[in-house]
C-alpha positions as MATLAB code, in Angstrom:
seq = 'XXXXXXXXXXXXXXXXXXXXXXXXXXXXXXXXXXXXXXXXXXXXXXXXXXXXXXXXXXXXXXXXXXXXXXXXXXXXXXXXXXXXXXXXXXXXXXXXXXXXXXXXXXXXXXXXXXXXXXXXXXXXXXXXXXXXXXXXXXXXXXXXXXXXXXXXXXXXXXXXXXXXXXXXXXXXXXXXXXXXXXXXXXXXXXXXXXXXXXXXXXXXXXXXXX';
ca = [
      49.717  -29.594    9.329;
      47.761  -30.201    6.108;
      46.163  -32.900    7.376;
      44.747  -30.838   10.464;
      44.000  -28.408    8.182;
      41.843  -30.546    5.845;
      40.257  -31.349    8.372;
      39.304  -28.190    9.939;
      37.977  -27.500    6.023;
      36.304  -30.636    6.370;
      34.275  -29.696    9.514;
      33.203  -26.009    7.767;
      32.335  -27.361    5.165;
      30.236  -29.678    7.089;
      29.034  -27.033    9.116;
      27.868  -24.761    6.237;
      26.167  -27.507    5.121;
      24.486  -28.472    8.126;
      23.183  -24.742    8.345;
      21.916  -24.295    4.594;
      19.952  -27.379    5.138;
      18.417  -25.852    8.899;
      17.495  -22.779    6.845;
      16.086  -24.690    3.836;
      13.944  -27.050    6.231;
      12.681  -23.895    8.489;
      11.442  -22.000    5.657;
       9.545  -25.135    4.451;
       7.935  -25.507    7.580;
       7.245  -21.729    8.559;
       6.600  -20.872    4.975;
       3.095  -21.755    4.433;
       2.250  -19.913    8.315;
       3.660  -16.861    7.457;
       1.297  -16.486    3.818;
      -1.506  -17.139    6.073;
      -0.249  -14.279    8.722;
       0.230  -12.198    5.775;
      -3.233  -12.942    4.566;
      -4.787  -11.967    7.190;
      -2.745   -8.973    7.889;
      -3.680   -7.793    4.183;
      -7.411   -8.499    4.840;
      -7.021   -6.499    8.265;
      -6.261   -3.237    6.056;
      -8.640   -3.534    3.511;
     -11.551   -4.149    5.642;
     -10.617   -0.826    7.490;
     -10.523    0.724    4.035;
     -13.806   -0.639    2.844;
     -17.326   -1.174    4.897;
     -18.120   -4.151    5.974;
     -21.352   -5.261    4.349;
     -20.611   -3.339    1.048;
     -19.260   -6.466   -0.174;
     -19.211  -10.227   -0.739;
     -16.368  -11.334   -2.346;
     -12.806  -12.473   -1.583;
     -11.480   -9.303   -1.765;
      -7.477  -10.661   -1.838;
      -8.315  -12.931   -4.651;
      -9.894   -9.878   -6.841;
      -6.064   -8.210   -6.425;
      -4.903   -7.062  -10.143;
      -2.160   -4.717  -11.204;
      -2.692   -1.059  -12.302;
       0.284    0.888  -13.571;
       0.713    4.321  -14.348;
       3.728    6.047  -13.151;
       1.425    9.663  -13.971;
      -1.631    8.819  -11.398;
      -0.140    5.889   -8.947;
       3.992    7.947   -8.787;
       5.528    4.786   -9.901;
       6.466    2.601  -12.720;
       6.190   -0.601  -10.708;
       2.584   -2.281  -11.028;
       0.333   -1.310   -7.783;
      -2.158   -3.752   -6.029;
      -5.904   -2.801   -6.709;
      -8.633   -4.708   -5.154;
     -12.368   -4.838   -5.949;
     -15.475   -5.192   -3.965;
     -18.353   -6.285   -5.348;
     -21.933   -6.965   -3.945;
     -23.840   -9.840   -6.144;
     -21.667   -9.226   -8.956;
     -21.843   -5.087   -8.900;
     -18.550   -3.159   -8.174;
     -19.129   -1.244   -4.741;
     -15.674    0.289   -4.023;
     -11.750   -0.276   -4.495;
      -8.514   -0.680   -2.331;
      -5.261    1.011   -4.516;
      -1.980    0.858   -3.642;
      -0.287    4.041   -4.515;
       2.936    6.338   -4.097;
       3.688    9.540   -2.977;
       7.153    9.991   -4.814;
       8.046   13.106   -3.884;
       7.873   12.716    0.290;
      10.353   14.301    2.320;
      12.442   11.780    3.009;
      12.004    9.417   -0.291;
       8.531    7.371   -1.325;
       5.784    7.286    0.972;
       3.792    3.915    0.181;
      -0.061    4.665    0.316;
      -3.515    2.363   -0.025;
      -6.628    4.600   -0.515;
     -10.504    2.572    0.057;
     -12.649    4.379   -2.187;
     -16.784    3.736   -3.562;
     -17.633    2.984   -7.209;
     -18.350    6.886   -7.247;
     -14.621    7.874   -6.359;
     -15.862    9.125   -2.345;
     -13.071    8.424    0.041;
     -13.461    5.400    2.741;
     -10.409    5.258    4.532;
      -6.474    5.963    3.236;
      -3.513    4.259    5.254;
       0.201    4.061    5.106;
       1.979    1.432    4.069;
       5.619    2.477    4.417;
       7.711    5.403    4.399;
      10.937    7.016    5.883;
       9.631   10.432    6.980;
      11.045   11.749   10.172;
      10.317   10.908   13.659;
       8.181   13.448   14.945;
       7.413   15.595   11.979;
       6.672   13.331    8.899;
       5.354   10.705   10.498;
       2.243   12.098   11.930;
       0.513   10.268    9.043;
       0.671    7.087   10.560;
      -2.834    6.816   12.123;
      -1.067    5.629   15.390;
       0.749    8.994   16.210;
      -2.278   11.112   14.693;
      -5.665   11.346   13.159;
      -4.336   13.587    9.559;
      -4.904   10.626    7.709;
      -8.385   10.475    8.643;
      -8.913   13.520    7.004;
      -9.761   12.189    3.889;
     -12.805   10.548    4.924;
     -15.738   11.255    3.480;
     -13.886   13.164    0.481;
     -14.347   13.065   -3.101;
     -12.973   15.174   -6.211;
     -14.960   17.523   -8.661;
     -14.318   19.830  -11.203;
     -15.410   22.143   -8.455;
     -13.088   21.037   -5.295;
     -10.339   20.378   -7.522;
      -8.664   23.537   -5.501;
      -9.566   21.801   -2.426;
      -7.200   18.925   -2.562;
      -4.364   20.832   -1.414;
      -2.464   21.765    1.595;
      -3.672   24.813    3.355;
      -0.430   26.587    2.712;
      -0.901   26.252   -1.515;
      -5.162   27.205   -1.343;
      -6.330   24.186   -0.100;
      -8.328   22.388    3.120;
      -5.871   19.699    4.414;
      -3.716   20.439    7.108;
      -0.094   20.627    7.288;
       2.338   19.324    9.939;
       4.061   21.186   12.068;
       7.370   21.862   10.892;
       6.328   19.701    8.302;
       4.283   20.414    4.708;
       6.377   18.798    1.936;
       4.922   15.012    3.859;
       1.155   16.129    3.729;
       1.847   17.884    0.354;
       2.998   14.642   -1.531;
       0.105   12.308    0.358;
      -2.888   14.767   -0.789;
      -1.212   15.057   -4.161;
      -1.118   11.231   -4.626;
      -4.478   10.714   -3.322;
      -5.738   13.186   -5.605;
      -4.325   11.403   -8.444;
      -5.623    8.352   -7.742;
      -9.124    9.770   -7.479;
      -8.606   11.784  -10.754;
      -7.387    8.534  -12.432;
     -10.981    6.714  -11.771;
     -12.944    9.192  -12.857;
     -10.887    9.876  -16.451;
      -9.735    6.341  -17.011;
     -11.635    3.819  -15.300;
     -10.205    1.177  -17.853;
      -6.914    1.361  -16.135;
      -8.806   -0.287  -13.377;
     -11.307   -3.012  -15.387;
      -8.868   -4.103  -17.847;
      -6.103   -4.490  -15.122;
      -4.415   -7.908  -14.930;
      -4.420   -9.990  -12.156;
      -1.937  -10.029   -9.868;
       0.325  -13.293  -10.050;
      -0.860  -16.305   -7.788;
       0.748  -16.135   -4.695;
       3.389  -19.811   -4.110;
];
């Protein structure tokens, strides 16, 4: 009996083995393929925040980290990414978060100009509901777009608001907390360039990717 069941231990143990080194192997060989999918899928989403042609560098290589729990709604370090045109700072890509979403942290990446004008804003993540919250994924509706073309003064400050508290953005349906905490956060990151644009130059870089 303890022989048989030695070597039924013997055989899982084998076994385990034999699967910790298929998983160790696949990742070594799959590894460097999925950093170059998830290359590309970063540089996907910041050229559709910033125009093509407004810059000429490696946009993924200029990534730093800019934190500020008061303008980006976290305490974790968010991605920023320059473009530059022959050395001259054209227009940013910042991560962000809307902390206070319906449903818990809405991840956000807004594509602004040197000047603070809105290119493009998408969503990275979030958990808002099906069919209310989530209309601000650009694939079930154009809100998002909204922001296009915007920019923040001390005389549209109002402005960035839902339509329900005095301002121009649209609500959802059913739905205003999820619009309320995206505008919010976008604001903030606008009002953070304009009153402390050091966050952003003296940010470090982010660490090199292995």
């Amino acid at each position: 009996m303890f022989t048989s069941m030695r070597k039924n231990g013997l055989i899982l143990a084998m076994f385990a083995l034999g699967c910790t080194a298929l998983v160790v192997v696949t990742n070594e060989l799959t590894k460097e393929k999925i950093s170059h999918q998830q290359q590309q899928e970063k540089l996907q989403t910041l050229a559709a925040l910033l125009p093509l042609g407004s810059y000429d560098n490696d946009l993924v290589a200029s990534c730093k980290q800019v934190t500020s729990r008061t303008y980006l709604g976290s305490d974790q370090p968010q991605a920023l990414y320059t473009a530059t045109k022959a050395g001259v700072v054209t227009g940013y890509a910042l991560e962000t978060v809307a902390p206070d979403g319906y449903s818990g942290a809405i991840r956000l990446i807004v594509g602004m100009d040197q000047r603070g004008t809105v290119h493009a804003v998408r969503v990275l993540a979030h958990k808002e509901t099906p069919g209310l919250g989530d209309k601000l994924e650009l694939k079930k509706s154009n809100w998002i777009n909204s922001f296009v073309g915007k920019f923040l003064s001390a005389d549209n400050a109002a402005s960035w608001a839902v339509k329900k508290d005095g301002g121009e953005f649209d609500a959802f349906t059913g739905a205003t907390i999820t619009p309320r905490a995206v505008v919010k956060a976008v604001k903030n990151v606008l009002v953070m360039q304009q009153t402390h644009p050091e966050l952003l130059s003296s940010a470090p870089a982010c660490p090199a990717a292995n």
